[in-house]
Backbone as ProteinMPNN parsed JSONL, in Angstrom:
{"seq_chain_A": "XXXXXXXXXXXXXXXXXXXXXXXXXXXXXXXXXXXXXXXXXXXXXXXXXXXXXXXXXXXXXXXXXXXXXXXXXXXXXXXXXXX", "coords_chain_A": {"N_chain_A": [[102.833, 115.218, 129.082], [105.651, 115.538, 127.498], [107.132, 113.866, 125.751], [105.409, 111.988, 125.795], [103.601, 112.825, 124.264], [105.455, 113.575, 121.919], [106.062, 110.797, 120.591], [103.459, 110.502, 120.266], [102.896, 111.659, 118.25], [104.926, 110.916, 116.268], [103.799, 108.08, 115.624], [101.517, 108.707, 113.901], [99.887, 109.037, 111.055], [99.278, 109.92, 107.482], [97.437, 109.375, 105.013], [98.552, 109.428, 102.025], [97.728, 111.798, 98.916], [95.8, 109.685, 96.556], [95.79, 109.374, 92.857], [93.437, 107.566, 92.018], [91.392, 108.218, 93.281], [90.288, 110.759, 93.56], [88.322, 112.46, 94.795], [86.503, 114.532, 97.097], [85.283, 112.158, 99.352], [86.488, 109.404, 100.371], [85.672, 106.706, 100.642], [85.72, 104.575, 98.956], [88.511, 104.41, 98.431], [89.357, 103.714, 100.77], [88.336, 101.02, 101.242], [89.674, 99.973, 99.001], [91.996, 99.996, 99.682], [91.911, 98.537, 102.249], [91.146, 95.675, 101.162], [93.188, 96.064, 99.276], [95.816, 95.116, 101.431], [94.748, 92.479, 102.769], [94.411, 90.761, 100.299], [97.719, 91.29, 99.86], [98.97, 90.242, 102.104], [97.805, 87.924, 101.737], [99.356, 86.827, 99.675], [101.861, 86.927, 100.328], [102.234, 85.115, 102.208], [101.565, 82.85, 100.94], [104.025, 83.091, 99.512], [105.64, 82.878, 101.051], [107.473, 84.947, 102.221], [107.871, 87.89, 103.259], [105.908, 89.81, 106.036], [105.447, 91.819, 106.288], [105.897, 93.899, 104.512], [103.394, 94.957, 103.89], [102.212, 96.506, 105.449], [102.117, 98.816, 104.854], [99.444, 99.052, 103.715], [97.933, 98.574, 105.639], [98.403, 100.699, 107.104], [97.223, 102.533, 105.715], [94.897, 101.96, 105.273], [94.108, 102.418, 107.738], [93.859, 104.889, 108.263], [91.988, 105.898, 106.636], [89.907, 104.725, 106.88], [86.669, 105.505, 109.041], [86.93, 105.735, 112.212], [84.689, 104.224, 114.011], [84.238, 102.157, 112.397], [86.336, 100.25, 112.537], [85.766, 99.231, 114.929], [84.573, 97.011, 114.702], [85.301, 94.071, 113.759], [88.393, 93.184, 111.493], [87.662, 91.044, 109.407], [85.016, 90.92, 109.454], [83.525, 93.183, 108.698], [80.945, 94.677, 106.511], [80.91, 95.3, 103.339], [78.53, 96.104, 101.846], [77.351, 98.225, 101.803], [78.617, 100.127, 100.584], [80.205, 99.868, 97.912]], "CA_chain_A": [[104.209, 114.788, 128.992], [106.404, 116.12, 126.406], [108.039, 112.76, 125.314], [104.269, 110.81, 125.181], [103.174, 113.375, 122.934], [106.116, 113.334, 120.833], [105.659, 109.646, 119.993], [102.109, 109.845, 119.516], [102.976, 112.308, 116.643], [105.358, 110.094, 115.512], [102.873, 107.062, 115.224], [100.303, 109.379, 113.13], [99.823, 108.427, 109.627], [98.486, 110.233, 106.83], [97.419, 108.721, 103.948], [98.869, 110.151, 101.157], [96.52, 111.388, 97.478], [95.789, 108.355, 95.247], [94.752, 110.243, 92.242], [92.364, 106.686, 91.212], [90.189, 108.423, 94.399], [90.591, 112.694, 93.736], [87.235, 113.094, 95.414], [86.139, 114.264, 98.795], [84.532, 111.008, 99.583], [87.746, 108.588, 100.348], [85.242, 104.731, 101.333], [86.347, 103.801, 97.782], [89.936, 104.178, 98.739], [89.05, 102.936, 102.121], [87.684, 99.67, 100.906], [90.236, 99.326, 98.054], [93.185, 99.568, 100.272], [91.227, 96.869, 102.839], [91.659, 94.263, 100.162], [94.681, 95.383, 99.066], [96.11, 94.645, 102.395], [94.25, 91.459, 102.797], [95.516, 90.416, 99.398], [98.886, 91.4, 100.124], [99.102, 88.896, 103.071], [97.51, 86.424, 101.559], [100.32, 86.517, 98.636], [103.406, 86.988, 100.755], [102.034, 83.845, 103.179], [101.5, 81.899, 100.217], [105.153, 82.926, 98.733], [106.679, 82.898, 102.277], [108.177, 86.617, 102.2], [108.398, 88.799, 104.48], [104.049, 89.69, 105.527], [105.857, 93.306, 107.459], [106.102, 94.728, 103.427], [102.059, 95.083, 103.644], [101.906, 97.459, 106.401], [101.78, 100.219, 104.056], [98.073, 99.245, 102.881], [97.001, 98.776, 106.783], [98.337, 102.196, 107.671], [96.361, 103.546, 104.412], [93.027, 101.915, 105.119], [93.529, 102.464, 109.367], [94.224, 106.591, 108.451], [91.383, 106.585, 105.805], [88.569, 104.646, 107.297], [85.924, 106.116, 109.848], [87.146, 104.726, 113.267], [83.71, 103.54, 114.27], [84.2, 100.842, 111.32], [87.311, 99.905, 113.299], [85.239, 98.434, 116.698], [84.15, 95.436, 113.888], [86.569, 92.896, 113.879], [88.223, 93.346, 110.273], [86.844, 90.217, 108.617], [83.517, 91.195, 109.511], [83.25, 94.05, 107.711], [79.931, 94.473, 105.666], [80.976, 96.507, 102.271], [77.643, 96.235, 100.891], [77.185, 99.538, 101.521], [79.674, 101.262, 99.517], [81.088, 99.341, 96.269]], "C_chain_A": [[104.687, 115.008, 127.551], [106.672, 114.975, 125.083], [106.759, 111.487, 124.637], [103.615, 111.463, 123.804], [104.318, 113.466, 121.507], [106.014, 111.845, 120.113], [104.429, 109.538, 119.603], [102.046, 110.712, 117.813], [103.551, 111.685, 115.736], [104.923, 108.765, 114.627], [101.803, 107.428, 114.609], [100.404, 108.564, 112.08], [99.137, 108.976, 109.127], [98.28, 109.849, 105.829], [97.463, 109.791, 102.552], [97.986, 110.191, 99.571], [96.901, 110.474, 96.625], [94.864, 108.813, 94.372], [93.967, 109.139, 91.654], [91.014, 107.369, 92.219], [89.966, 109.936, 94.254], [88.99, 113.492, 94.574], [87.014, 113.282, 96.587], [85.931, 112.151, 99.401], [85.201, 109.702, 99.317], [86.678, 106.998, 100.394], [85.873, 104.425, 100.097], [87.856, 103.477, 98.055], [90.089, 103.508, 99.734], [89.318, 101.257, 101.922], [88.982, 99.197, 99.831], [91.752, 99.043, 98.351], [93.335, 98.632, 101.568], [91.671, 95.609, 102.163], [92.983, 94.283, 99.621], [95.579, 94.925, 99.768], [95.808, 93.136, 102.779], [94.856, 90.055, 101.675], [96.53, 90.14, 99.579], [99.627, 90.327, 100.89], [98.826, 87.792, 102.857], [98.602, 86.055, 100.396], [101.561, 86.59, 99.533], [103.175, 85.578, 101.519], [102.586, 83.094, 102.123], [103.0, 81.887, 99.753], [106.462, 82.642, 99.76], [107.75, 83.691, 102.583], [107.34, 87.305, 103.075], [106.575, 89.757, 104.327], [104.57, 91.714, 105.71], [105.937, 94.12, 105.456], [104.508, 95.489, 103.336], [101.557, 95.959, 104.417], [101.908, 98.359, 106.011], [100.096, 100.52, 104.027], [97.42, 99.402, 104.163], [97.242, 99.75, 107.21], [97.4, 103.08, 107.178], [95.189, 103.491, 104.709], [92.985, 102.251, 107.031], [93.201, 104.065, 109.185], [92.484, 106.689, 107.347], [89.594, 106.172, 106.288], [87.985, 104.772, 108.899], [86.513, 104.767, 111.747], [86.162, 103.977, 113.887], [83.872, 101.971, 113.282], [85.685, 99.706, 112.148], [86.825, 99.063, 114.592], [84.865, 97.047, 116.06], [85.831, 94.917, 113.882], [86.922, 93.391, 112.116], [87.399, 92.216, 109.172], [85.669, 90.233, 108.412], [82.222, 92.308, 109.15], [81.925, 93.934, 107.041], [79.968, 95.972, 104.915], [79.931, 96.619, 101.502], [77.106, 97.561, 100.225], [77.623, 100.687, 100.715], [79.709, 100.699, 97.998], [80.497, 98.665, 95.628]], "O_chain_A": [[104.043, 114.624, 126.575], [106.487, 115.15, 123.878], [106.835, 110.643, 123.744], [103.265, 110.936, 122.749], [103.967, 113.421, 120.328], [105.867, 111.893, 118.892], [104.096, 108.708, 118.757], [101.457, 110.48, 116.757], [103.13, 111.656, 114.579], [105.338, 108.404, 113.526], [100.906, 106.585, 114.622], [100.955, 107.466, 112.145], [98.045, 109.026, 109.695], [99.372, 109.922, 105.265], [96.649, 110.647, 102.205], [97.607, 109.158, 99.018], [97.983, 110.375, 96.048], [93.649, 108.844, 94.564], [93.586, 109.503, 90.541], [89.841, 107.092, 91.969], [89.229, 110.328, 95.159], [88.742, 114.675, 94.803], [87.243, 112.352, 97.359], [86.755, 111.292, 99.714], [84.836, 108.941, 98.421], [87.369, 106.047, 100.028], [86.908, 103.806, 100.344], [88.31, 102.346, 97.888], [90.955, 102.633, 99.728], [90.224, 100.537, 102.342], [89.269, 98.001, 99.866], [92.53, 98.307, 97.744], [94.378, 98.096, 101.942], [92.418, 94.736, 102.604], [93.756, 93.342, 99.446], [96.4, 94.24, 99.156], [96.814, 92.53, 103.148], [95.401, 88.982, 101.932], [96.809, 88.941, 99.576], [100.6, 89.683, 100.499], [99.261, 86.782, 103.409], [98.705, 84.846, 100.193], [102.452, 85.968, 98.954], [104.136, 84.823, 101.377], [103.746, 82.683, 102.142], [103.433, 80.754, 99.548], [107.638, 82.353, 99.541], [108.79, 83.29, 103.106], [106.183, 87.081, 103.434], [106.063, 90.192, 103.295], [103.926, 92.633, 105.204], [106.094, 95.332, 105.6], [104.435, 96.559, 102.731], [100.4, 96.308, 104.18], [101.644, 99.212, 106.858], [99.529, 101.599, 104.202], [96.453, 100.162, 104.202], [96.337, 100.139, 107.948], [96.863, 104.031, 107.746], [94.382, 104.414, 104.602], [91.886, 102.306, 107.583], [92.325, 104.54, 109.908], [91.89, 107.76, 107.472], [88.554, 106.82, 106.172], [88.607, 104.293, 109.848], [86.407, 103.582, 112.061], [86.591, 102.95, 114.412], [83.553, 100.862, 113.709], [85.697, 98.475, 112.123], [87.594, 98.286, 115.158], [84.838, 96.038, 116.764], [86.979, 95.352, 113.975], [86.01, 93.876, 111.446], [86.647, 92.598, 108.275], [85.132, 89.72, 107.43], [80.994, 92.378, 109.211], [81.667, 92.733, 106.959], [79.548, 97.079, 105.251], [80.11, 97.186, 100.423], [76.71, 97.925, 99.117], [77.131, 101.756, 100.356], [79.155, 101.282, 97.065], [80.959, 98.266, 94.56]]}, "name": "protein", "num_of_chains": 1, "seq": "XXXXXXXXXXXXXXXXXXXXXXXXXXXXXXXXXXXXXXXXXXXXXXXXXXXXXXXXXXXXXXXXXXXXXXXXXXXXXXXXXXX"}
């Protein structure tokens, strides 16, 4: 269907270069836009503004990290491995 595939293109996301990461090997960016997201929410709660500004960092870390890491719940994460 013409119309399902046009929306699923529309709902893509690519995460655009963050030259603090310029290397193949994005988990650093992965992981550092995890928390900044996490962060993010936990400062707009606390200030009581608007949480929908933070959806930048969860598009960044959904486009950058391995979708298998995705079947974990996010809190449950185990970054020992990387950072």
């Amino acid at each position: 269907n013409l119309e399902e595939k046009e929306t699923k293109r529309k709902d893509t996301f690519t995460a655009p270069f963050d030259p603090r990461f310029p290397f193949t090997n994005q988990t650093r960016n992965c992981y550092q836009n995890y928390v900044d997201y996490y962060r993010c929410l936990n400062i707009m709660k606390t200030k009581g503004k608007d949480m929908q500004k933070c959806e930048w960092y969860h598009k960044v870390f959904k486009s950058l990290c391995p979708s298998s890491w995705a079947l974990t719940s996010d809190h449950n994460w185990d970054w020992n491995f990387c950072c």
